[in-house]
C-alpha positions in Angstrom: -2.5 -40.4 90.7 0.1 -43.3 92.6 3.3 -41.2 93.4 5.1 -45.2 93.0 8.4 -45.1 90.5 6.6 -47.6 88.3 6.7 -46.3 84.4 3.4 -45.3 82.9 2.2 -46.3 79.3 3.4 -42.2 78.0 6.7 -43.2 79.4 7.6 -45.8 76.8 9.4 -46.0 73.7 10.6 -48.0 70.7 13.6 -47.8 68.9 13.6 -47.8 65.4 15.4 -48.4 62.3 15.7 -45.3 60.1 14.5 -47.0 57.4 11.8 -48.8 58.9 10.8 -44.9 60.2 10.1 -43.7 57.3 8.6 -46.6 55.7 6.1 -45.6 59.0 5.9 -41.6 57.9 5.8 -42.7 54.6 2.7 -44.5 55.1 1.3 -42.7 57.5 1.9 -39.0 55.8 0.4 -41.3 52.5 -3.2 -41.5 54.5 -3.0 -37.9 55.8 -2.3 -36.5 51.9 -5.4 -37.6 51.0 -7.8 -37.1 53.9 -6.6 -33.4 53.2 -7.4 -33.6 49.8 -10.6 -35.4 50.0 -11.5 -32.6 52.0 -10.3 -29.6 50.1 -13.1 -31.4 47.0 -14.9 -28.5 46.6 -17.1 -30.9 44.9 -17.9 -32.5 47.8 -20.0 -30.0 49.2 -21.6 -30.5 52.7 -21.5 -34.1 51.8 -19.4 -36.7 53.8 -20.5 -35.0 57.0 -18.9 -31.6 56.3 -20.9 -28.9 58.3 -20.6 -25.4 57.5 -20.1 -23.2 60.4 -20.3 -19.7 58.4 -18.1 -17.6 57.0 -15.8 -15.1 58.6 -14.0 -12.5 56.9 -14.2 -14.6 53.3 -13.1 -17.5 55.4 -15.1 -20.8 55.3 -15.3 -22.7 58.1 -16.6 -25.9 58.6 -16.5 -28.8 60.9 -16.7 -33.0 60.3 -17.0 -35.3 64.1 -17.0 -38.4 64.9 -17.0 -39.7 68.1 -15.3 -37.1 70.6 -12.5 -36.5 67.4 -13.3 -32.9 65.8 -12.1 -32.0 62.6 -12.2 -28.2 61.6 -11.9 -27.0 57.9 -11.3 -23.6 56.3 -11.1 -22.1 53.1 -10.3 -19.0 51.5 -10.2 -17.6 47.9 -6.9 -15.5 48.2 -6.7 -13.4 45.1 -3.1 -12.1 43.5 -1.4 -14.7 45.8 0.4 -17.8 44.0 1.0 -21.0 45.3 4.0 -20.9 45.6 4.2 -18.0 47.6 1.7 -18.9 50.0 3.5 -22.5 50.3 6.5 -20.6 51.9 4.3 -20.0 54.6 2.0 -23.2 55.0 4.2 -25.5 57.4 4.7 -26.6 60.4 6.9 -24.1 62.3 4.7 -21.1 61.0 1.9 -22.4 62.0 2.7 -23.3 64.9 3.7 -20.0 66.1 0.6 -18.4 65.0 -1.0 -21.0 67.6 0.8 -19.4 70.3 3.6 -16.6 69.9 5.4 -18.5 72.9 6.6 -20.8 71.0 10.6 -21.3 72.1 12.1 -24.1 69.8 11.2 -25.2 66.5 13.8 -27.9 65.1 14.0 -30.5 62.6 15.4 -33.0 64.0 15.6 -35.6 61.5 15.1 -35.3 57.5 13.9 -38.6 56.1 13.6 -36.8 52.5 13.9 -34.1 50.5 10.4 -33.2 51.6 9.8 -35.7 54.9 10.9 -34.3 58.1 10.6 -34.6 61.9 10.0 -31.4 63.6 10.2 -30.7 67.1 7.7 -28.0 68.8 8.3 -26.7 72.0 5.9 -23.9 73.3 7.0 -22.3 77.0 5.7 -21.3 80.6 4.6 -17.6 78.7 2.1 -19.7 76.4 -1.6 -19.7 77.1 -2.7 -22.5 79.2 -3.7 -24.5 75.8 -0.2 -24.6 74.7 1.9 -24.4 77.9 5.2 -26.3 78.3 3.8 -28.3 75.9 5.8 -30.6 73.1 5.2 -32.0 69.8 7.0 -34.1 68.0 5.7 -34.2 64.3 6.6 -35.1 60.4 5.7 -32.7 58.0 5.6 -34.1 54.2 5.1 -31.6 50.9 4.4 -32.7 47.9 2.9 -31.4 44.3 -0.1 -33.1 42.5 0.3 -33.6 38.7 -2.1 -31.1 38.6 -0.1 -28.4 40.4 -1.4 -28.5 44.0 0.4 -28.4 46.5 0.3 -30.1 49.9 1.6 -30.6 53.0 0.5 -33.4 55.6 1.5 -32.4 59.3 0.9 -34.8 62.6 2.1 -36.4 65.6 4.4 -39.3 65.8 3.5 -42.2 68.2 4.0 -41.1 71.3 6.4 -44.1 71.6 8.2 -43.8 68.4 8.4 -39.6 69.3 10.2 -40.9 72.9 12.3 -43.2 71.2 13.6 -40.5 68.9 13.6 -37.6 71.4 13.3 -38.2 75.1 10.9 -35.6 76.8 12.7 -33.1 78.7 11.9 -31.5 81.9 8.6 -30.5 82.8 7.3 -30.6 79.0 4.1 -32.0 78.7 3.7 -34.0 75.1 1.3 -33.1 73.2 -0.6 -35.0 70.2 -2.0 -33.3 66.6 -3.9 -35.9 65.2 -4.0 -34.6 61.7 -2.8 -31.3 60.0 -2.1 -30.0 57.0 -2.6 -27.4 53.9 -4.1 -28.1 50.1 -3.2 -24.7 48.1 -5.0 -24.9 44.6 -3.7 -22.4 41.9 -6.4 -20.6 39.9 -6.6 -18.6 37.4 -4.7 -14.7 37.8 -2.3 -16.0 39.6 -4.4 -16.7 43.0 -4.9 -19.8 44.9 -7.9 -21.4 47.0 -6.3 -22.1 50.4 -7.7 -25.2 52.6 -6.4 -25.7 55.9 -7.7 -29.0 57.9 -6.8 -29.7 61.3 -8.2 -32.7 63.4 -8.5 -32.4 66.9 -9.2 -35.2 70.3 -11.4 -33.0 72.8 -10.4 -36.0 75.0 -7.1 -36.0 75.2 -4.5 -32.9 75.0 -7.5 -30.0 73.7 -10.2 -28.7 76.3 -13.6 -29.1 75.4 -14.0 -25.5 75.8 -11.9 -24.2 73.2 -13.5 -26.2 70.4 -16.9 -23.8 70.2 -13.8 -20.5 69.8 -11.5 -22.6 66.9 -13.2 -20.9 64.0 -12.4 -18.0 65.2 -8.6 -19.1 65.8 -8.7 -20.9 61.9 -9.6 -17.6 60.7 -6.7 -15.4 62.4 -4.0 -17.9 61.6 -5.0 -18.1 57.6 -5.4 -14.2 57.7 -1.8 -13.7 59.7 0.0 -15.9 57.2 -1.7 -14.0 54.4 -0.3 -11.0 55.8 3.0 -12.7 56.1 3.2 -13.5 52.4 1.9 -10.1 51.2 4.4 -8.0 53.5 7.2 -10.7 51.6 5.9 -10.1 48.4 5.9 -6.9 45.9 2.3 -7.1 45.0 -0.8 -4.8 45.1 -2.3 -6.1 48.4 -5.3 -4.0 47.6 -6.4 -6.6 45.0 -6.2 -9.4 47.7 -8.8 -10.9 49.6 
């Protein structure tokens, strides 16, 4: 690496109209609603290059690639949870700390809606090597289906739109989430199929290592913010799953 003062392409930013960045989130959150959903289709199947991996405590897990990007997919049946009250805990900041406990800020910085924010994540020198001093600066977007499901699209900004709106700070590293996000179906009883879908670049920010142990990590987080919602909520957690 040249040790010269000359900026590097992660160094640059744009500046942007408010309104022309959210006509960017807008449309960008748009294409990320309905990858999730296309992917929560139970009707799908393995079609549409869905592999199954296998199933881990009820959990579904299953895995599409193209190229060096991976995307992972898990499902659960949770039984005598709502919706609404797993929604609480499907977002950005919650997830994000059950990626790494280390995780030291978590701030909107900028609503562009009622549901359309920018989120910065900030994880510290405590996290695991994965995660260590680095950054992300996403948008999270919710929104209901007209037939009740609920969604919520989470990913990185453009690294140069993300500088231009926050300047990276000290020794953070900036990270990059290509695609996140939650589809939470309600079913009949008052329970909900959960389908979480996160798409990952072995290339860039994620070693190739970790790929082969993410199932594993996809189970734990859905099973922690299960756990979360059933310690919030006064219901029998016997008859959950």
């Amino acid at each position: 690496m040249s040790n010269t003062s000359s900026p590097t392409p992660c160094s640059r930013s744009w500046s942007i109209s408010e309104d022309s960045l959210r006509r960017y989130v807008f449309y960008a959150s748009e294409n990320c609603i309905q990858e999730l959903l296309s992917a929560s289709d139970s009707k799908c199947g393995n079609n549409d290059g869905w592999k199954i991996l296998g199933l881990d405590n009820g959990v579904e897990i299953s895995k599409r690639r193209s190229g060096s990007l991976h995307t992972f997919r898990s499902r659960w049946l949770l039984k005598s949870v709502s919706p609404q009250q797993f929604i609480t805990v499907a977002n950005a900041i919650d997830a994000a700390r059950q990626w790494d406990r280390d995780l030291v800020e978590a701030r909107y910085i900028k609503d562009l809606e009622d549901n359309l924010s920018i989120i910065r994540l900030r994880f510290g020198e405590n996290s695991k090597p994965l995660f260590r001093n680095r950054e992300f600066i996403v948008y999270e977007r919710r929104e209901t289906m007209d037939d009740g499901t609920l969604v919520v699209a989470v990913a990185s900004l453009p690294k140069e739109i993300a500088a231009g709106l926050h300047p990276k700070q000290n020794n953070a590293i900036r990270g990059l989430l290509l695609q996140s996000g939650w589809v939470v179906e309600k079913l009949h009883d008052d329970s909900c199929m959960v389908t979480y879908v996160v798409q990952l670049d072995p290339a860039g920010w994620l070693p190739k290592c970790f790929v082969n142990r993410f199932n594993t990590k996809l189970v734990m987080i859905i099973d922690n913010l299960k756990k979360q919602v059933l310690s919030a909520s006064p219901i029998n957690s016997d008859d959950s799953t």
